[in-house]
TIMAR-111598 format. One record per residue (C-alpha): residue number from 1; residue in three letters; x, y, z. Coordinates in Angstrom, 2 decimals. Example, Ala and Ser with C-alpha at 12.3 -4.5 7.8 and 13.67 -1.06 7.14 Angstrom:
2
[node 1; "ALA"; [12.30; -4.50; 7.80]]
[node 2; "SER"; [13.67; -1.06; 7.14]]
# end
This chain:
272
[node 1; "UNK"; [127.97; 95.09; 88.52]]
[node 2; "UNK"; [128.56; 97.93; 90.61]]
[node 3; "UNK"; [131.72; 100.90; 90.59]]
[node 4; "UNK"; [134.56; 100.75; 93.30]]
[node 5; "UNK"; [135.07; 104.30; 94.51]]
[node 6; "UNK"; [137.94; 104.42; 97.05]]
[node 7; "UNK"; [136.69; 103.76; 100.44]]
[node 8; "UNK"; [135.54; 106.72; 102.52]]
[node 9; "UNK"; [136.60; 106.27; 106.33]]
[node 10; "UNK"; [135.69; 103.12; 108.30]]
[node 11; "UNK"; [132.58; 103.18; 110.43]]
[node 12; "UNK"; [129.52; 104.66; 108.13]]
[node 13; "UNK"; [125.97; 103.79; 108.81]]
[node 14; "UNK"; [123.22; 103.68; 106.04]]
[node 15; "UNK"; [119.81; 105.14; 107.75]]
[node 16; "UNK"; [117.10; 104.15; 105.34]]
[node 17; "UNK"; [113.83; 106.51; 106.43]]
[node 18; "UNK"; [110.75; 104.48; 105.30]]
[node 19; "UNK"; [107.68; 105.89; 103.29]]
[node 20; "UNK"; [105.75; 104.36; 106.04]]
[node 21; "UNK"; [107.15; 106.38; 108.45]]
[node 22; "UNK"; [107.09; 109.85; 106.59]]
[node 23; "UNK"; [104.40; 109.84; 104.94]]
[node 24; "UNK"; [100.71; 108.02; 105.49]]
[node 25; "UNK"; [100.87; 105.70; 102.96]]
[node 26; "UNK"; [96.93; 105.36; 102.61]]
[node 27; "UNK"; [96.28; 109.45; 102.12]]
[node 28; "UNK"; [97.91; 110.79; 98.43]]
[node 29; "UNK"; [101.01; 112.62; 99.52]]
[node 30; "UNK"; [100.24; 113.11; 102.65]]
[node 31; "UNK"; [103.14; 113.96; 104.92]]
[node 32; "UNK"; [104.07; 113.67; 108.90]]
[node 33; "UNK"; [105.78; 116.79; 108.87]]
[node 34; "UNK"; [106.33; 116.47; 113.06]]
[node 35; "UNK"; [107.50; 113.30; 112.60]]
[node 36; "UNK"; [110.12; 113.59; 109.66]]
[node 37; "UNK"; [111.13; 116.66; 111.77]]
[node 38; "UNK"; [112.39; 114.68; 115.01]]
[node 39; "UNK"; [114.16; 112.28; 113.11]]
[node 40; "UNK"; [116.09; 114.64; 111.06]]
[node 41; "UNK"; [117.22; 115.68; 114.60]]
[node 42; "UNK"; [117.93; 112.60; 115.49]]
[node 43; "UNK"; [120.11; 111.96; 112.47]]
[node 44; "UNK"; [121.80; 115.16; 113.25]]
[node 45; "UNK"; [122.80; 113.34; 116.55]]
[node 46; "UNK"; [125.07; 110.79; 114.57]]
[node 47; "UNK"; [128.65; 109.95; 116.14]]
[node 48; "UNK"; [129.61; 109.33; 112.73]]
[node 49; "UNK"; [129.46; 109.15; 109.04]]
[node 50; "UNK"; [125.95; 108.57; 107.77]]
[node 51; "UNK"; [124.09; 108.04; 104.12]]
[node 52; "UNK"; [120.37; 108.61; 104.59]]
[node 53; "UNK"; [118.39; 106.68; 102.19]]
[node 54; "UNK"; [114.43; 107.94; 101.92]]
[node 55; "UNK"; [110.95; 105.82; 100.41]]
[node 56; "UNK"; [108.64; 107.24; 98.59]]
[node 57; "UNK"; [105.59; 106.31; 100.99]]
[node 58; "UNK"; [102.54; 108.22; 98.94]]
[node 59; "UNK"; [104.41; 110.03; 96.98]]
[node 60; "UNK"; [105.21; 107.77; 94.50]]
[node 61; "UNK"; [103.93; 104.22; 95.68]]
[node 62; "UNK"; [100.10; 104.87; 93.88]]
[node 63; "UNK"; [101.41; 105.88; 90.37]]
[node 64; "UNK"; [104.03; 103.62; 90.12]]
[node 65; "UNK"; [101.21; 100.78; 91.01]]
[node 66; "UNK"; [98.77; 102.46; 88.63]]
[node 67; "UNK"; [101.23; 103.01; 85.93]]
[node 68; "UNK"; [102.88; 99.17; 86.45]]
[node 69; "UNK"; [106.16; 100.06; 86.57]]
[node 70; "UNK"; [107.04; 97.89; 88.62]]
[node 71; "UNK"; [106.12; 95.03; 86.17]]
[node 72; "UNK"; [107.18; 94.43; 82.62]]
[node 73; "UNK"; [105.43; 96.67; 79.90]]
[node 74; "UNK"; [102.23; 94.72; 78.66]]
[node 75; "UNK"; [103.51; 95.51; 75.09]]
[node 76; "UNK"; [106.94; 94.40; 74.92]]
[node 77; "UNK"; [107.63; 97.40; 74.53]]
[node 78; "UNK"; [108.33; 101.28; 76.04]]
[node 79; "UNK"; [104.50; 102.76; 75.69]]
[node 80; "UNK"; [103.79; 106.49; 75.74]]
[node 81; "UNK"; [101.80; 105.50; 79.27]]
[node 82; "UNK"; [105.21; 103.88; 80.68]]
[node 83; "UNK"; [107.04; 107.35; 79.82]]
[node 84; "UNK"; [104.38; 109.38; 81.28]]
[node 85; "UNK"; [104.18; 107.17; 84.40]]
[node 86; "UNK"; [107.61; 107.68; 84.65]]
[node 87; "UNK"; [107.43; 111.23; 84.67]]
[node 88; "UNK"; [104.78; 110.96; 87.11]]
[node 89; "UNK"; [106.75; 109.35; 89.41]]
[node 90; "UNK"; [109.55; 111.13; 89.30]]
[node 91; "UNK"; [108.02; 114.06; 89.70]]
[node 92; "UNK"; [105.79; 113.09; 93.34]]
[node 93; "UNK"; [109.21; 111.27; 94.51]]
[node 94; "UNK"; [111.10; 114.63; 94.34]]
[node 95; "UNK"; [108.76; 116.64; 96.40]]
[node 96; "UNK"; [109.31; 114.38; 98.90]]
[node 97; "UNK"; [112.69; 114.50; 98.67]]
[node 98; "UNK"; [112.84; 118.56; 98.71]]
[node 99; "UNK"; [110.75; 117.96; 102.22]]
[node 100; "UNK"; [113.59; 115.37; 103.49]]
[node 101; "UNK"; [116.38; 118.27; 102.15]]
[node 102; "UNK"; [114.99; 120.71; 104.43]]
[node 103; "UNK"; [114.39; 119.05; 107.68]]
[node 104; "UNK"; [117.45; 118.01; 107.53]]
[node 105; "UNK"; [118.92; 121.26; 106.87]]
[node 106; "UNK"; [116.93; 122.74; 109.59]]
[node 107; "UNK"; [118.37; 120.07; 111.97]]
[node 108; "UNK"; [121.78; 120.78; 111.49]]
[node 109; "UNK"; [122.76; 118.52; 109.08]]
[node 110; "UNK"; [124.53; 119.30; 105.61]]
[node 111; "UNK"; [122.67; 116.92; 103.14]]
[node 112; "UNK"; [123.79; 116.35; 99.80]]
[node 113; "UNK"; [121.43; 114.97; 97.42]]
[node 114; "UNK"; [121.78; 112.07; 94.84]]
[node 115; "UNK"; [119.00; 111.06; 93.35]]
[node 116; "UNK"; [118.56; 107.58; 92.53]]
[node 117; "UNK"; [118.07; 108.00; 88.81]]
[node 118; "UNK"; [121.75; 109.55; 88.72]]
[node 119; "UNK"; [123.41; 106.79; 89.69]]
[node 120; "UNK"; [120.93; 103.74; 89.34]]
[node 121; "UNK"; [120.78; 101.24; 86.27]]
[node 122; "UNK"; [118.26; 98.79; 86.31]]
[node 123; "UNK"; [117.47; 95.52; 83.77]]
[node 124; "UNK"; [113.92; 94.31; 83.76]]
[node 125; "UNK"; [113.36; 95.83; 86.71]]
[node 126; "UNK"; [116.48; 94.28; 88.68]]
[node 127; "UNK"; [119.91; 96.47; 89.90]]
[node 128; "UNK"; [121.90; 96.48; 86.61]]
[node 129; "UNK"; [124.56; 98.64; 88.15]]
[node 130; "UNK"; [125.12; 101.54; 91.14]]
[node 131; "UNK"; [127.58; 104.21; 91.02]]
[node 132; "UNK"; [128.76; 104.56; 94.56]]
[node 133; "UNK"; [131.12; 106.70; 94.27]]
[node 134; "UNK"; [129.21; 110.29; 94.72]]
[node 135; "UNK"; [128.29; 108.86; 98.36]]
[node 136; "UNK"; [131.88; 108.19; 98.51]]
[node 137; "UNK"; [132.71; 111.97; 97.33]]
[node 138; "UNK"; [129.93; 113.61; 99.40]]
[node 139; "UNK"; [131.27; 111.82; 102.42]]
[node 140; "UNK"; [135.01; 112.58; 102.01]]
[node 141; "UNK"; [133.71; 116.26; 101.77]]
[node 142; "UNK"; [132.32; 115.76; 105.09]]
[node 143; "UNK"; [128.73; 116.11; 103.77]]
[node 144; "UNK"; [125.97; 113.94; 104.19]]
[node 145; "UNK"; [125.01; 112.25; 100.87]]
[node 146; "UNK"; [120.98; 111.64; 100.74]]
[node 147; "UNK"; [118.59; 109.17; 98.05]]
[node 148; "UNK"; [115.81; 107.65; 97.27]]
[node 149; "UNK"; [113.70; 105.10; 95.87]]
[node 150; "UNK"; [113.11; 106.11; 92.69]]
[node 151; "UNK"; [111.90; 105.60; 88.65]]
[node 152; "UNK"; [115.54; 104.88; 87.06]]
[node 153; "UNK"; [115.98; 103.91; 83.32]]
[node 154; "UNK"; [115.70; 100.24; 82.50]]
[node 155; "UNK"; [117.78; 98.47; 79.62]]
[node 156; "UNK"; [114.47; 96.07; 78.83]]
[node 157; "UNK"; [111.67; 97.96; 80.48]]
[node 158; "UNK"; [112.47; 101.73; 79.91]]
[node 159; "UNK"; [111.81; 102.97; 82.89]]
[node 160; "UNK"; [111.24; 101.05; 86.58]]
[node 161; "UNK"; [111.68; 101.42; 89.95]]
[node 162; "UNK"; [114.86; 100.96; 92.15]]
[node 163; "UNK"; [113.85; 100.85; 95.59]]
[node 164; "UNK"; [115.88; 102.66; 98.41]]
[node 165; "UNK"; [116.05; 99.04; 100.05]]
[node 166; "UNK"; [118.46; 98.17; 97.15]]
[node 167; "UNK"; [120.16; 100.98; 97.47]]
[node 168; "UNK"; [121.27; 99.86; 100.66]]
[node 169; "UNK"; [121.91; 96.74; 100.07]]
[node 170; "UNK"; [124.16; 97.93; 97.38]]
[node 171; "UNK"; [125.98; 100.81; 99.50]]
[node 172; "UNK"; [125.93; 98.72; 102.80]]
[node 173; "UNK"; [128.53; 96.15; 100.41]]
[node 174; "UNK"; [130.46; 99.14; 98.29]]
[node 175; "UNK"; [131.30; 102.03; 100.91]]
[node 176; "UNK"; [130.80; 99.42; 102.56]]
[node 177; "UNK"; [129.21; 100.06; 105.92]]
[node 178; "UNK"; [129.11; 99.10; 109.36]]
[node 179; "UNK"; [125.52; 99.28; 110.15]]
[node 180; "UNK"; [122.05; 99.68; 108.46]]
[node 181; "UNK"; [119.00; 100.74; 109.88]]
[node 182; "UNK"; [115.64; 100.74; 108.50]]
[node 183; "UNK"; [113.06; 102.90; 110.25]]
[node 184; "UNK"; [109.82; 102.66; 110.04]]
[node 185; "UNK"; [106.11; 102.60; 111.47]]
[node 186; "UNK"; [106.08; 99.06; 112.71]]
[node 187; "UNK"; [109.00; 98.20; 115.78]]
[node 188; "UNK"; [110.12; 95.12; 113.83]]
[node 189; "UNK"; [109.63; 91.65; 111.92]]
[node 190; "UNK"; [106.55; 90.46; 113.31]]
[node 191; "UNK"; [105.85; 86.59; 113.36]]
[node 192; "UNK"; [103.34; 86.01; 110.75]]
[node 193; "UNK"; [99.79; 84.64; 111.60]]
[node 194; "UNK"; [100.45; 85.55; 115.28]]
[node 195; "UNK"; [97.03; 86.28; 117.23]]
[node 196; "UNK"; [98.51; 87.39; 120.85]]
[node 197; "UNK"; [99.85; 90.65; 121.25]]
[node 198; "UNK"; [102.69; 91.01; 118.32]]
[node 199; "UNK"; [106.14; 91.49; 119.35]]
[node 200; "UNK"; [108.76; 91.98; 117.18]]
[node 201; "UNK"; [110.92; 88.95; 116.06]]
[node 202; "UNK"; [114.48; 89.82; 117.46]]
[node 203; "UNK"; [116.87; 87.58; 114.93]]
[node 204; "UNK"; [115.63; 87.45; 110.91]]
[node 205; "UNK"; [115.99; 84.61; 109.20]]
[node 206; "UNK"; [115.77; 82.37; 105.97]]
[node 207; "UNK"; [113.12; 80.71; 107.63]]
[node 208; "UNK"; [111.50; 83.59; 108.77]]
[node 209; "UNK"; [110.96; 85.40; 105.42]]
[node 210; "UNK"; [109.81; 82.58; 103.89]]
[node 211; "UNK"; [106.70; 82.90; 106.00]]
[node 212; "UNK"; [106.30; 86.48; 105.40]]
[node 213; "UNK"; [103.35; 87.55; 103.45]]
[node 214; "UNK"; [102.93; 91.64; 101.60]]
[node 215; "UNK"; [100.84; 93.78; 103.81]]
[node 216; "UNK"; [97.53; 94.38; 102.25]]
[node 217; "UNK"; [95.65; 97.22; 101.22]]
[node 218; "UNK"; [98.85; 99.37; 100.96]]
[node 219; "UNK"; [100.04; 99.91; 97.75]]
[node 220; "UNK"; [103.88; 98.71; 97.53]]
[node 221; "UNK"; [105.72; 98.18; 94.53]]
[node 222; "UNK"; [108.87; 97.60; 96.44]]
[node 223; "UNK"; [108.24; 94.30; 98.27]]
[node 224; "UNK"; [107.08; 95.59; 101.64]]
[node 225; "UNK"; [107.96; 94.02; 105.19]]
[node 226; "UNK"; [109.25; 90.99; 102.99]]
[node 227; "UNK"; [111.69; 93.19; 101.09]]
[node 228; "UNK"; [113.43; 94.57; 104.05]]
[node 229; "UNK"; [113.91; 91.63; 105.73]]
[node 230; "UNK"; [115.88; 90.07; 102.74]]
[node 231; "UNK"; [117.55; 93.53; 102.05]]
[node 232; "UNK"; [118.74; 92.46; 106.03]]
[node 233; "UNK"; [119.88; 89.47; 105.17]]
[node 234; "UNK"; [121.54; 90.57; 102.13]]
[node 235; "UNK"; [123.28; 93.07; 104.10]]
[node 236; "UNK"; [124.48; 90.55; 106.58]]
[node 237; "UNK"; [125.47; 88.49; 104.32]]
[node 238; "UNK"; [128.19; 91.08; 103.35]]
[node 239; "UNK"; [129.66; 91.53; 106.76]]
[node 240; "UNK"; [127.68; 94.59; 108.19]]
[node 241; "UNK"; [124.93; 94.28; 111.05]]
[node 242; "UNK"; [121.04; 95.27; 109.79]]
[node 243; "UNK"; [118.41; 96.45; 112.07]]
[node 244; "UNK"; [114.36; 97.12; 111.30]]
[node 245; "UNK"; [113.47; 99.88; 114.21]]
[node 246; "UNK"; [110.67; 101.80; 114.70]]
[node 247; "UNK"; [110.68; 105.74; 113.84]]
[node 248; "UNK"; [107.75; 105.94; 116.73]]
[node 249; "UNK"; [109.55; 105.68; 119.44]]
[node 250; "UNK"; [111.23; 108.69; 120.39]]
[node 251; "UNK"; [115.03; 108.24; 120.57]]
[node 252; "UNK"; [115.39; 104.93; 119.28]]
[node 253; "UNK"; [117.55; 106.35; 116.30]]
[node 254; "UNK"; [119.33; 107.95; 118.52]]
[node 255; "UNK"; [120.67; 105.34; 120.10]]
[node 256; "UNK"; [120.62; 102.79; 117.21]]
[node 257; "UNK"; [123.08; 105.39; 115.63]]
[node 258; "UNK"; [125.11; 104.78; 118.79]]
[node 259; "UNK"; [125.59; 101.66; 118.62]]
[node 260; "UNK"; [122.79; 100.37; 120.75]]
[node 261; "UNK"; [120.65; 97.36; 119.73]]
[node 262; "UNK"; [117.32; 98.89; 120.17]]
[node 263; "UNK"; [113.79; 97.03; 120.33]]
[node 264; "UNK"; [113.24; 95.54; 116.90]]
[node 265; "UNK"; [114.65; 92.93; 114.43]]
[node 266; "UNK"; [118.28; 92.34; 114.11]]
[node 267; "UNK"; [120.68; 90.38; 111.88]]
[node 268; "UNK"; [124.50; 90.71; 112.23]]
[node 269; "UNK"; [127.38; 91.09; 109.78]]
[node 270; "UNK"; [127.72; 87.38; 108.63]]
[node 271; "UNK"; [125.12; 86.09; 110.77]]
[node 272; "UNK"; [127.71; 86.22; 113.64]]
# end
């Protein structure tokens, strides 16, 4: 169940910035301060309305792994580890966050933040319920409304993890949106168990994500490759066109914000 703010105007597009892509996911909280820098000013580039959605990367991927929150509590019950893992969390996702606030800033843009635990319900460890309407507000002020994946407070759990891939899913159907791009290090869906050179599957589908495997060796709590390409279809499914594009490249979220089908994986608004 999700709130029904009034509509803001027609034509926004949810950017959702990938840990992978800010941060390197393998080094604790390790930033790619040149990197998150040039797409900030590409983002400032935007023809139109935008909601920029941010992962967690190494800032928060390790301790919500180590602290399971993710998973059910072994217990039954809310344990004074859960609380403090929580804390944790919430805590390493934030600094990230202040980092995202100021590039963005510094490229022009007037960011607003809402932090996922404001307006995020979840139920053993599943969406309970979104408020969408401060992206609404922020973007009838003509501001720039910014989130992330973060620990939120679960009805059965306590506390557990809404990832900024739901997020999306949830704001792409509510604003609703137009367009949704993911960005991040890899340029696409890539076919799984491929030995040639991989290139990037241009059209996602049921059948492909069934063949999709989690990345190893990375710690993800939030599904991974796997998890974005059914956020895409999810997306699609609810009339707006979904994209998985590579932060790499220089440009290509530029021109993705344009309008341009860039070199990645695609699905469009009701598989049309």
């Amino acid at each position: 169940m999700t709130s029904e703010p009034a509509a803001p105007s027609s034509g926004v597009t949810v950017v959702k910035l990938g840990g992978s892509i800010l941060t390197r996911k393998r080094e604790r909280e390790s930033l790619r301060p040149k990197i998150l820098t040039r797409l900030a000013e590409e983002l400032a580039t935007a023809p139109g309305p935008i909601v920029v959605l941010h992962g967690a990367g190494s800032f928060g991927h390790p301790d919500a792994k180590r602290f399971h929150l993710a998973e059910p509590p072994a217990e039954g019950g809310v344990t004074a580890e859960r609380r403090r893992g929580a804390a944790i969390v919430s805590r390493e996702v934030r600094r990230l966050h202040a980092a995202v606030l100021k590039a963005l800033v510094d490229a022009g843009v007037n960011p607003w933040s809402v932090p996922g635990s404001m307006v995020g319900r979840n139920r053993s460890g599943v969406l309970d319920d979104l408020d969408s309407a401060p992206f609404a507000d922020a973007l009838a002020a003509g501001v720039t409304p910014v989130s992330f994946g973060d620990v939120v407070r679960d009805d059965a759990w306590g506390f557990s993890i809404l990832s900024a891939d739901t997020i999306a899913v949830e704001l792409a159907r509510e604003l609703p949106a137009r367009r949704v791009l993911f960005v991040s290090d890899v340029g696409g869906v890539f076919e799984p168990g491929a030995s040639h050179r991989r290139v990037a599957v241009p059209l996602v589908t049921a059948e492909l994500i069934d063949r999709l495997r989690p990345s190893p060796g990375v710690a993800d709590v939030t599904g991974g490759i796997r998890g974005k390409a059914e956020a895409m279809l999810a997306i699609a499914d609810d009339g707006a066109d979904a994209g998985l594009i590579s932060g790499l490249s220089d440009g290509a979220l530029s021109r993705a914000l344009k309008g341009d089908r860039v070199y990645g994986s695609w699905v469009s608004g009701s598989h049309g």
